[in-house]
C-alpha positions as CSV (number, residue, x, y, z in Angstrom):
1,X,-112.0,-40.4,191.3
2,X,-113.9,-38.3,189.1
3,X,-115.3,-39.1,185.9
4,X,-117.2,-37.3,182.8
5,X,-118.9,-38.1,180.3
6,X,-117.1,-37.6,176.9
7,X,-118.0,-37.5,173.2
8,X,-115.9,-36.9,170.2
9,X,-116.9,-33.2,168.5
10,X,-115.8,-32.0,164.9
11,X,-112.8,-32.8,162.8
12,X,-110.5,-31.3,165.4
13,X,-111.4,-34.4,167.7
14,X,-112.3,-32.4,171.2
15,X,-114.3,-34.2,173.7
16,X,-117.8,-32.8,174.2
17,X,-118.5,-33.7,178.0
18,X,-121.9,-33.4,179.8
19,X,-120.5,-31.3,182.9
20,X,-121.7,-33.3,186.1
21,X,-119.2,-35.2,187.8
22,X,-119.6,-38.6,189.4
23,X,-117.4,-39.4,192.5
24,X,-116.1,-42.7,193.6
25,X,-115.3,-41.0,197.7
26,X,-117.8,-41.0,200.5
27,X,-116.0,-37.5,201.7
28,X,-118.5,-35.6,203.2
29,X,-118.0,-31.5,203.7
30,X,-119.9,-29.1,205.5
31,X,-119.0,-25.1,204.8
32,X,-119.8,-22.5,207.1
33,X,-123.2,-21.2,207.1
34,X,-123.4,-17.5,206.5
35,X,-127.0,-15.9,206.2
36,X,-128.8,-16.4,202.9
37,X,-128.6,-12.9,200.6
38,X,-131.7,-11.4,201.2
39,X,-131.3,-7.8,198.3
40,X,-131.1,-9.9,195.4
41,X,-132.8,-7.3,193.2
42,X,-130.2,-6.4,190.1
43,X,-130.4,-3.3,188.3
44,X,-131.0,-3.8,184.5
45,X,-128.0,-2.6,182.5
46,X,-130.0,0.1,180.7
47,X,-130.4,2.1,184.3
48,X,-127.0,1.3,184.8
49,X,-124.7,4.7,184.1
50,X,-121.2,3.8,183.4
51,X,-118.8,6.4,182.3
52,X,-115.0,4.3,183.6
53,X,-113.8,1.1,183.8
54,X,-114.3,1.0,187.4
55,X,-117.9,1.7,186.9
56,X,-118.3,-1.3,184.3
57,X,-116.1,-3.8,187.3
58,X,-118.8,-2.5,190.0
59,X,-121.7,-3.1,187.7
60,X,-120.2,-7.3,187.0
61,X,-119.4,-7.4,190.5
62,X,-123.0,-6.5,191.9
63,X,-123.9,-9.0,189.4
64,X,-122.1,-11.3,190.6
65,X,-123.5,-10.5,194.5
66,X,-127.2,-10.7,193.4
67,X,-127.3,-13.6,191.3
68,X,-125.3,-16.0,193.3
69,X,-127.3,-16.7,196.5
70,X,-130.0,-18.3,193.6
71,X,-127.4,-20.7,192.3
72,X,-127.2,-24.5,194.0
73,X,-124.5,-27.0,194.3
74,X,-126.1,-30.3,193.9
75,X,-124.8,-33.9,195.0
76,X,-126.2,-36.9,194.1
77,X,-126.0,-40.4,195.4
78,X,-126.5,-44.2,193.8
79,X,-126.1,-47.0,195.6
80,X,-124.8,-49.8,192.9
81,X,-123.7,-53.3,192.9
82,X,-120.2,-54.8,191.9
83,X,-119.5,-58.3,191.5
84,X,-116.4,-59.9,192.6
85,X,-115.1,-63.1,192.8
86,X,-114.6,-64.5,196.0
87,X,-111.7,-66.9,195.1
88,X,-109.0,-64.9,193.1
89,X,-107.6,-68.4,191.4
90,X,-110.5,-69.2,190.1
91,X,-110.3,-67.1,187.1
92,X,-106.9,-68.5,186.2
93,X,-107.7,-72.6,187.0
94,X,-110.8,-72.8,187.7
95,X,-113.1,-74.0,190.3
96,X,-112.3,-77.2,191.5
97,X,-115.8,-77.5,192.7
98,X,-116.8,-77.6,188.8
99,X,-119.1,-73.9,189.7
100,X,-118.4,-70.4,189.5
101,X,-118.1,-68.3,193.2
102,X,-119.2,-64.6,192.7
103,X,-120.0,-62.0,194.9
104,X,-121.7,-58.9,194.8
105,X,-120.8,-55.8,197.1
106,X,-122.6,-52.6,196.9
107,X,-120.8,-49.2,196.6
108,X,-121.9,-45.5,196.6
109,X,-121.8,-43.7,193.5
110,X,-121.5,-39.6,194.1
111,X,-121.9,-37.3,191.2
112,X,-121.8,-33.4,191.6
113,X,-123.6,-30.9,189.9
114,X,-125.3,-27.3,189.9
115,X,-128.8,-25.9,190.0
116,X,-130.8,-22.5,189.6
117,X,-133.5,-21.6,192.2
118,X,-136.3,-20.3,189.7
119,X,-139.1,-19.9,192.3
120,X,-139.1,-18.6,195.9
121,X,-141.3,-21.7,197.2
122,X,-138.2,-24.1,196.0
123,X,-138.6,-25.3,191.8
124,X,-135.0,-25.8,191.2
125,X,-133.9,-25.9,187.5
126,X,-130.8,-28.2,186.6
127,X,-129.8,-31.1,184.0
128,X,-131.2,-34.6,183.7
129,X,-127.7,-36.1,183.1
130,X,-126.9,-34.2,187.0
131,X,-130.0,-36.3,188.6
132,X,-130.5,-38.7,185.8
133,X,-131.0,-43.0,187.4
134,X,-130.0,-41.3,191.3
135,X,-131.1,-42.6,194.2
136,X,-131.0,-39.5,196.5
137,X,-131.0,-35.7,195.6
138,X,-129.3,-33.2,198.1
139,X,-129.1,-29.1,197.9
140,X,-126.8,-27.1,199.2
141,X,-127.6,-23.3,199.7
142,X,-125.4,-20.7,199.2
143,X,-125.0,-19.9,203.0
144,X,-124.4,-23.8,203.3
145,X,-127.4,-25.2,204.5
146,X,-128.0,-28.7,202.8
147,X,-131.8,-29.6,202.2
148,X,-132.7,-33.0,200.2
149,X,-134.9,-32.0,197.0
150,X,-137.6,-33.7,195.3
151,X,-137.7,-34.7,191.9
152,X,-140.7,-32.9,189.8
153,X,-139.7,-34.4,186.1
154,X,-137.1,-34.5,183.8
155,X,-136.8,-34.5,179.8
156,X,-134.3,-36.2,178.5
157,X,-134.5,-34.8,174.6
158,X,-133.1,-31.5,176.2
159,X,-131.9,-32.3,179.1
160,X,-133.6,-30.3,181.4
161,X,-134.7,-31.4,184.9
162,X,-136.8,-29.9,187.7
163,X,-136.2,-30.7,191.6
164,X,-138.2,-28.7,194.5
165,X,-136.8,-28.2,197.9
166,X,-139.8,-27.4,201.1
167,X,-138.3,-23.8,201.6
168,X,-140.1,-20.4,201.3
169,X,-138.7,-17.1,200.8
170,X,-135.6,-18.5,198.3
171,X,-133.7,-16.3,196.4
172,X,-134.8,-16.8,193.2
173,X,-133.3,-15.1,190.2
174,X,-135.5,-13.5,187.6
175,X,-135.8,-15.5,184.3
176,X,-134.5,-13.4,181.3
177,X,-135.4,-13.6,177.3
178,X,-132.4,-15.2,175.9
179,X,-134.2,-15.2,172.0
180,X,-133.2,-11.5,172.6
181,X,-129.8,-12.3,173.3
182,X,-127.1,-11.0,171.2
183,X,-123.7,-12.7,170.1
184,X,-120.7,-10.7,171.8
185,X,-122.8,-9.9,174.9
186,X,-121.3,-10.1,178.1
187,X,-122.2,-13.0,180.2
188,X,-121.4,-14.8,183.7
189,X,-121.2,-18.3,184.3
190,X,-122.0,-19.3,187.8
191,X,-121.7,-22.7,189.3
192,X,-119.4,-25.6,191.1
193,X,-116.9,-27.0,188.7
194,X,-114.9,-30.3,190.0
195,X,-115.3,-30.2,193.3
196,X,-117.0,-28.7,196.2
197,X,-114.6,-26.4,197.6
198,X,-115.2,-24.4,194.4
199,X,-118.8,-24.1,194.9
200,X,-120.5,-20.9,193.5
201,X,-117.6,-20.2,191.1
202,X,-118.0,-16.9,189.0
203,X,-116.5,-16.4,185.5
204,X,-117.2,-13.8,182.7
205,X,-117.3,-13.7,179.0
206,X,-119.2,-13.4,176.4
207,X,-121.7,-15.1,174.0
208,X,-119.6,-17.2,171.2
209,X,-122.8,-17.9,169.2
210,X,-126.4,-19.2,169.6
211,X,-128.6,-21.9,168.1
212,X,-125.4,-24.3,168.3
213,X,-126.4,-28.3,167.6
214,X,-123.3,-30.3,169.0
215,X,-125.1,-34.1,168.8
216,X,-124.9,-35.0,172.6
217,X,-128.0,-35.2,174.0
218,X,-129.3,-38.1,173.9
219,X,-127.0,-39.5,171.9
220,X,-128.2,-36.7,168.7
221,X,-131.9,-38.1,169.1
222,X,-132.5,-34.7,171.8
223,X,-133.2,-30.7,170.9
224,X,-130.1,-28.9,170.7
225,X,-129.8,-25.0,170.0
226,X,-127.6,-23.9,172.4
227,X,-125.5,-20.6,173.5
228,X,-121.8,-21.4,173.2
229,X,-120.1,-18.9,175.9
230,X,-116.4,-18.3,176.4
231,X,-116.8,-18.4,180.3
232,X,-115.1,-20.6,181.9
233,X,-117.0,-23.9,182.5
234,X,-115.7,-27.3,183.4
235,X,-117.1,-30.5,184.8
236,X,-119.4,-29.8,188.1
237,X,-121.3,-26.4,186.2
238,X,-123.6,-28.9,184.6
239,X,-127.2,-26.8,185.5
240,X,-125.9,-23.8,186.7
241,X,-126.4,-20.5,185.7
242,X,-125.7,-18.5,182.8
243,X,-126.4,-14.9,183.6
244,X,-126.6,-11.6,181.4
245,X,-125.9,-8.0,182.3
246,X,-129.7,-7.3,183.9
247,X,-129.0,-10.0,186.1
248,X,-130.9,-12.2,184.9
249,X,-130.9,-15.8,183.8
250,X,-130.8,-16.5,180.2
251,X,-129.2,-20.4,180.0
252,X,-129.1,-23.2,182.0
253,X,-125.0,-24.7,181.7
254,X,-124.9,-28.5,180.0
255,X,-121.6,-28.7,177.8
256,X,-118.4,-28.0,176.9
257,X,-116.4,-28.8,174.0
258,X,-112.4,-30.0,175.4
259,X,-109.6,-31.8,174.2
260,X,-108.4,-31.1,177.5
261,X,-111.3,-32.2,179.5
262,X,-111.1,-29.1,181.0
263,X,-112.3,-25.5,179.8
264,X,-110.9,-24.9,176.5
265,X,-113.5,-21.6,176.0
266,X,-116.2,-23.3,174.4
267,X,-119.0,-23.6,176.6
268,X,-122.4,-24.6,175.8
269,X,-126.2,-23.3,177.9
270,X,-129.6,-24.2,177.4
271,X,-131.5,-21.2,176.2
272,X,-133.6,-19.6,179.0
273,X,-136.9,-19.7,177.0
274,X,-136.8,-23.8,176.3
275,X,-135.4,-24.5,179.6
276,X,-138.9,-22.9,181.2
277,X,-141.2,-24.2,178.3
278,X,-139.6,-27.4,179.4
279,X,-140.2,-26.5,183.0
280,X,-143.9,-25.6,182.9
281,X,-145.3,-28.3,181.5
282,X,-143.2,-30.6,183.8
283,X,-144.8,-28.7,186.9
284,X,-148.0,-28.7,185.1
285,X,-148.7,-31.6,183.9
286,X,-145.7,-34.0,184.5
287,X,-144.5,-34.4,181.1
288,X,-143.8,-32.7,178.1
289,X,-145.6,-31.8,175.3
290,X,-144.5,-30.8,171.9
291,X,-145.1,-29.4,168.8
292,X,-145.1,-31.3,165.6
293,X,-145.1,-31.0,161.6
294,X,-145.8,-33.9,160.4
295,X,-143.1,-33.7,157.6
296,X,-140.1,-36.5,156.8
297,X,-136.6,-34.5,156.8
298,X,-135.0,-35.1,152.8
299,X,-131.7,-33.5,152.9
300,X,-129.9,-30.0,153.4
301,X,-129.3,-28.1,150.3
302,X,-125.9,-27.2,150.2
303,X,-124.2,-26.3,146.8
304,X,-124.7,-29.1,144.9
305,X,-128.3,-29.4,145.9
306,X,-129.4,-26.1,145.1
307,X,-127.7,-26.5,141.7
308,X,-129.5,-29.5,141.1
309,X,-132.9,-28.1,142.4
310,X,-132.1,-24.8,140.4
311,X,-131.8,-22.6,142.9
312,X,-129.6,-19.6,143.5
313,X,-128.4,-20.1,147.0
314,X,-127.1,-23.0,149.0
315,X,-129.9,-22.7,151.9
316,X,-132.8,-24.5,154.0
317,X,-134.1,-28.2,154.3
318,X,-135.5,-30.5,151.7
319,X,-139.4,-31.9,152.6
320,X,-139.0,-35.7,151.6
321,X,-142.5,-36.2,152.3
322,X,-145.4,-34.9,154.3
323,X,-147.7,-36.8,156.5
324,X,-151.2,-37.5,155.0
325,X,-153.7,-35.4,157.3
326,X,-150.4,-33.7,159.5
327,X,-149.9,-30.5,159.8
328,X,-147.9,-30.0,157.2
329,X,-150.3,-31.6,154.6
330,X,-153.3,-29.4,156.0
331,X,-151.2,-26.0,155.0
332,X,-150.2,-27.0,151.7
333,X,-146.9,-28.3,151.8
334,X,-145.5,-30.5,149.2
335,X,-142.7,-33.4,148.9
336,X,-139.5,-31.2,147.5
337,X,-140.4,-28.4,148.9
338,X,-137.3,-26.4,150.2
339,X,-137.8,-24.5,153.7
340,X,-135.7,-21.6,154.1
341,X,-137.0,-20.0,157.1
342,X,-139.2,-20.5,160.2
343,X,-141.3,-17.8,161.8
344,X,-138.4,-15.1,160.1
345,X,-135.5,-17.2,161.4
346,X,-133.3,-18.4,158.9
347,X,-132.5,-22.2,159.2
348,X,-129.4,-23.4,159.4
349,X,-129.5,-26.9,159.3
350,X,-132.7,-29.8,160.2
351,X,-130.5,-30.4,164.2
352,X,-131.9,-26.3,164.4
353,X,-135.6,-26.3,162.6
354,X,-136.4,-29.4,164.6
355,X,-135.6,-28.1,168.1
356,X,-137.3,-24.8,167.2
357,X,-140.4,-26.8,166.5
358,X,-139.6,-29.1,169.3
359,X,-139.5,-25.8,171.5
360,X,-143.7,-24.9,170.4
361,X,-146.9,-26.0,172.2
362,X,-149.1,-28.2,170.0
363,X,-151.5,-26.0,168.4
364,X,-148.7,-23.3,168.3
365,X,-149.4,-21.4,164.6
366,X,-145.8,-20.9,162.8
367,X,-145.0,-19.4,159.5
368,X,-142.8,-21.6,157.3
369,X,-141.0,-19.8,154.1
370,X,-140.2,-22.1,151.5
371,X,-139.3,-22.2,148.1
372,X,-141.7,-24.2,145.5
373,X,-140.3,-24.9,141.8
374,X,-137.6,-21.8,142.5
375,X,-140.6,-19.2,143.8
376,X,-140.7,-18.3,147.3
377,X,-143.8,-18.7,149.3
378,X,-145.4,-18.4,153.0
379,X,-147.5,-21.3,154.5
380,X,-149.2,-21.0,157.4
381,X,-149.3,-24.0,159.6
382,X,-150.8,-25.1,163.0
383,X,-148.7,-27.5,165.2
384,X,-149.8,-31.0,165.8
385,X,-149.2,-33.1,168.7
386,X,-145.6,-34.9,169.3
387,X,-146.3,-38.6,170.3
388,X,-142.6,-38.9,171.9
389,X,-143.8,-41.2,174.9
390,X,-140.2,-41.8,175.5
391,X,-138.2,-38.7,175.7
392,X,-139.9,-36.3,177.9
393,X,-141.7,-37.2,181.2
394,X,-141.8,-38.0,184.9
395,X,-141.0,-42.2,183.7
396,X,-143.5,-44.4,184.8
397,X,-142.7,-46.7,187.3
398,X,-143.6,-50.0,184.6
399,X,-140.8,-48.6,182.5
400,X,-138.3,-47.9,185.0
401,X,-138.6,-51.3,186.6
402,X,-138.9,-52.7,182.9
403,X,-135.1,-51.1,181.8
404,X,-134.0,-51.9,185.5
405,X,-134.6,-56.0,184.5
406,X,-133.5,-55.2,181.2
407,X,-129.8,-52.9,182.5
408,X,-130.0,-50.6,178.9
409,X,-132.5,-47.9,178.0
410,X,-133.7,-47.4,174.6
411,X,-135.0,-44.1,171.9
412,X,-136.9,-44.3,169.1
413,X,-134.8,-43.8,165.5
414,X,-135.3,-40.5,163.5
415,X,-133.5,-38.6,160.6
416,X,-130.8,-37.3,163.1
417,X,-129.9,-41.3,164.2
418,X,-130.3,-43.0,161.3
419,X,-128.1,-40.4,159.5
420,X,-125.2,-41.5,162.4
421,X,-125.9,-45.3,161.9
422,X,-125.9,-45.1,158.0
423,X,-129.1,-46.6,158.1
424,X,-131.6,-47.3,155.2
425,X,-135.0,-45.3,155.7
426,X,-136.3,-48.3,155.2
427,X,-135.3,-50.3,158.4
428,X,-137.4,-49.6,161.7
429,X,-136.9,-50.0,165.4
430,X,-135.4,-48.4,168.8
431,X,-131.7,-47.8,169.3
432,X,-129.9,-48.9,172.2
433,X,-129.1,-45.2,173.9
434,X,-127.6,-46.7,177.1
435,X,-126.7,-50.2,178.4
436,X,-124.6,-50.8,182.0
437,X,-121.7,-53.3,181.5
438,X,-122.9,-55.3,184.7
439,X,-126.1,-56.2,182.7
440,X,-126.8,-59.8,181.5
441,X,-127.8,-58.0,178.3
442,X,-123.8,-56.1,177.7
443,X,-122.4,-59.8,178.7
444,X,-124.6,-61.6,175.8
445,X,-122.9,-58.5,173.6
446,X,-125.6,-56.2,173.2
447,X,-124.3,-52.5,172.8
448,X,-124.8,-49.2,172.5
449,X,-126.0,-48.4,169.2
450,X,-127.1,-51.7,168.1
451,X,-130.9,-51.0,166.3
452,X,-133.6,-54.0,168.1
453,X,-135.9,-54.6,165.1
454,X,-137.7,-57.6,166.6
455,X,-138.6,-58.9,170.4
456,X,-139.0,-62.9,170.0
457,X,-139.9,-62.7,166.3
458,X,-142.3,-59.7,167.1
459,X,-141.3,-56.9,165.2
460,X,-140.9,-53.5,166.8
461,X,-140.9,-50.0,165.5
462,X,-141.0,-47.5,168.9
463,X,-140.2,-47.8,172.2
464,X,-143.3,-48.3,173.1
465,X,-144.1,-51.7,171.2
466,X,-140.8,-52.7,172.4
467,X,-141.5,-52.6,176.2
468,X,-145.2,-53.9,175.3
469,X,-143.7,-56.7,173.7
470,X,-141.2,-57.3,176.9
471,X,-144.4,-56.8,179.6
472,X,-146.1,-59.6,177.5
473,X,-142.9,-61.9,178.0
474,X,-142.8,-61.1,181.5
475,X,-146.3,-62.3,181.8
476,X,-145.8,-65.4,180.5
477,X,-143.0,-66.0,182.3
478,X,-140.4,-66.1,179.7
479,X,-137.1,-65.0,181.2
480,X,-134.9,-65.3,178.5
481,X,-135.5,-62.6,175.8
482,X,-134.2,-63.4,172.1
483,X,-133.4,-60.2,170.4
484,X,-132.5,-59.4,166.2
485,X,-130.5,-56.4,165.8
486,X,-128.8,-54.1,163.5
487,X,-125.0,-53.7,163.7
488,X,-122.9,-52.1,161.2
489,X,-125.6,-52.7,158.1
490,X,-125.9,-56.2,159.8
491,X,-128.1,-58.1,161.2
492,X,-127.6,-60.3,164.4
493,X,-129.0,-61.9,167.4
494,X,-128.9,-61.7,171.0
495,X,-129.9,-63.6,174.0
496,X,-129.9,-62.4,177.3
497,X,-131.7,-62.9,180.7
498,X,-134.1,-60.5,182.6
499,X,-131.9,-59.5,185.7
């Protein structure tokens, strides 16, 4: 049985769904091994002469032939536990022996997904949510050969992921610039939707629109500015390629938008140039590192705001307030200042100007254009440092065995989360971004979404205080945790025990 994950998107109520696909069978399948492509060098589409139809079919279809020996089917395995309950009358009279009589079986958890060889010596780029909490990574080539892959890093905030397979000589495909990329361009999607008889799947279309923020990763706390493509893409193209007319590879797959759960035409890719910024520092240095302002997000200006601020047009972000010594204070910016545009783009809304700044390397220089008391001006501004411990990294092992006792995960609030909870800028803490409902913790009724504002009476305002204040539980031996959370503009408590 296959499953996806699926979020409500717009007024129209279609499912957004990360594409990889978990799988309930143990089938195993093992296609035929042709030889690995070896002339894998495309010719750009400006050497490309095409004077007829057939010439425009032969240029996709060589394409097609180049790129697809670089793209991966990837399956995954997780070995869980289930409980079950030994006597099946127990639950409708009881025990007679006054005590409850579980038992736990384990089972094998498959997922199926897609990857891009990047490299010729193996780095593999894909999603997190493909290889996210997995036990066991496996690559299949395009000639069938199936190779297990390590895993480099991941990043959560953009769901990117890199794996690396002990091969030389891959075919890699060449990276291409997708801030150059053009709405209406032709595109193919390549990949292994829903199953893996359909491995290395081609489909065309075109690009729909770029810097698209749908409010799926990470539950809206991740970068989003996504290509929306009309190829078809459907559950199993999670982290395959999206590829342009040189041949080269300008997105990385992640979403589609579906009432259907299928492909309705609204596809969604990781832009090229984050997905290796993402990349490089995850080879590099094993975590991420990102730029920052230093400024606190006061609104979009849409009609009514710009006639209350007196300005002409309905356009940009509001600057609530600016961090004393950030950034943002260093280059002159002010509280009510109205950004309009960053390093020439246009912004659209604060989802887009934060991943674009999300996207830079501290120390990055960008040139904000804002408006100050209705004139226009330039700042200059040299990025700052990100501390976002949580959201980008190879996790370290005291934090995965911490949320493995615990059974949820949690993510610092910002703007884009508190805006979802209805929350008060006043109120601090971490959000509950993912919780199994096996845990102790999902029993005792904590959920996804629920706000943990104290540990034990300690109060805690990142992720980082909040496993701090578990570690110093755990080393006093406490194994019952007492938490206070938000729900619904309430608050509550929760007890639970470490599993």
């Amino acid at each position: 049985m296959n499953t996806t994950v699926k979020n409500v998107f717009g007024v129209a109520a279609a499912m957004l769904l990360l594409l990889g696909m978990n799988a309930w069978t143990n089938n195993n399948s093992s296609p035929s091994s042709p030889d690995y492509a070896t002339e894998n060098e495309v010719t750009s589409a400006e050497n490309r002469s095409v004077s007829s139809l057939l010439d425009l079919n032969n240029a996709i279809v060589d394409i097609a032939e180049k790129t697809n020996p670089a793209v991966v089917m990837i399956t995954t395995e997780k070995v869980q536990e289930q409980r079950i309950m030994r006597n099946p009358f127990s639950q409708f009279f009881g025990n007679p022996y006054g005590q409850q009589d579980p038992e736990t079986r384990e089972y094998t958890q498959r997922g199926l997904g897609s990857g891009v060889i990047v490299t010729e010596d193996g780095y593999i780029l894909t999603n997190n949510h493909v290889i996210e909490d997995v036990d066991e990574i496996k690559i299949q080539m395009f000639n069938g050969d199936e190779v297990e892959a390590e895993l480099i890093g991941t990043d959560p905030a953009t769901d990117i992921a890199v794996v690396k397979v002990d091969m030389d000589n891959l075919p890699a495909v060449k990276m291409g610039n997708s801030e150059a990329l053009k709405v209406g361009a032709f595109v193919l999607a390549i990949g292994s939707p829903l199953s893996q008889n359909l491995a290395h799947t081609v489909s065309f279309g075109i690009v729909s629109a770029k810097s698209r923020s749908i409010g799926l990763i990470n539950s809206g706390a991740g970068y989003e500015d996504f290509i929306q493509t009309d190829a078809a893409i459907n559950p199993g193209n999670s982290g395959g390629a999206l590829i342009d007319m040189n041949g080269e590879l300008v997105g990385i797959n992640s979403a589609i938008a579906s009432r259907s759960g299928g492909n309705d035409g609204i596809g969604f890719a990781i832009p090229i140039s984050l997905a290796k910024r993402i990349m490089d520092d995850l080879i590099d240095d094993g975590e991420v590192s990102r730029g920052y302002l230093g400024l606190y997000f006061g609104g979009e200006v849409d009609r009514t705001m710009a006639k209350a601020l007196g300005l002409d047009n309905a356009r940009g972000i509001i600057v609530a307030r600016v961090e004393e010594d950030g950034p943002s204070d260093n280059a002159g910016l002010l509280e009510q200042d109205v950004i309009v545009a960053i390093d020439g783009d246009q912004i659209t809304d604060w989802n887009m100007f934060r991943s674009k700044v999300a996207s830079m390397k501290p120390n990055d220089v960008v040139e904000l254009d804002i408006l100050r008391d209705g004139e226009a001006k330039t700042l200059t501004v040299t990025l700052g440092e990100r501390n976002d411990e949580t959201v980008a990294s190879v996790r370290p092992e005291q934090t995965e065995s911490m949320e493995e006792k615990l059974g949820f995960t949690v993510t610092d609030l910002d703007a884009n989360i508190r805006r979802q909870l209805e929350l008060d800028s006043s109120e601090d803490g971490v959000v509950v971004s993912r919780i199994k409902d096996s845990s102790n913790a999902y029993e005792r009724g904590l959920r996804r979404g629920d706000v943990i504002t104290t540990v034990k009476n300690k109060k805690v305002e990142t992720t980082t205080e909040f496993y701090d204040e578990l570690e110093k539980l755990e080393e006093k031996g406490d194994e019952v945790v007492l938490l206070k959370i938000i729900r619904n503009n309430g608050n509550q408590f929760i007890a639970f025990e470490l599993e």
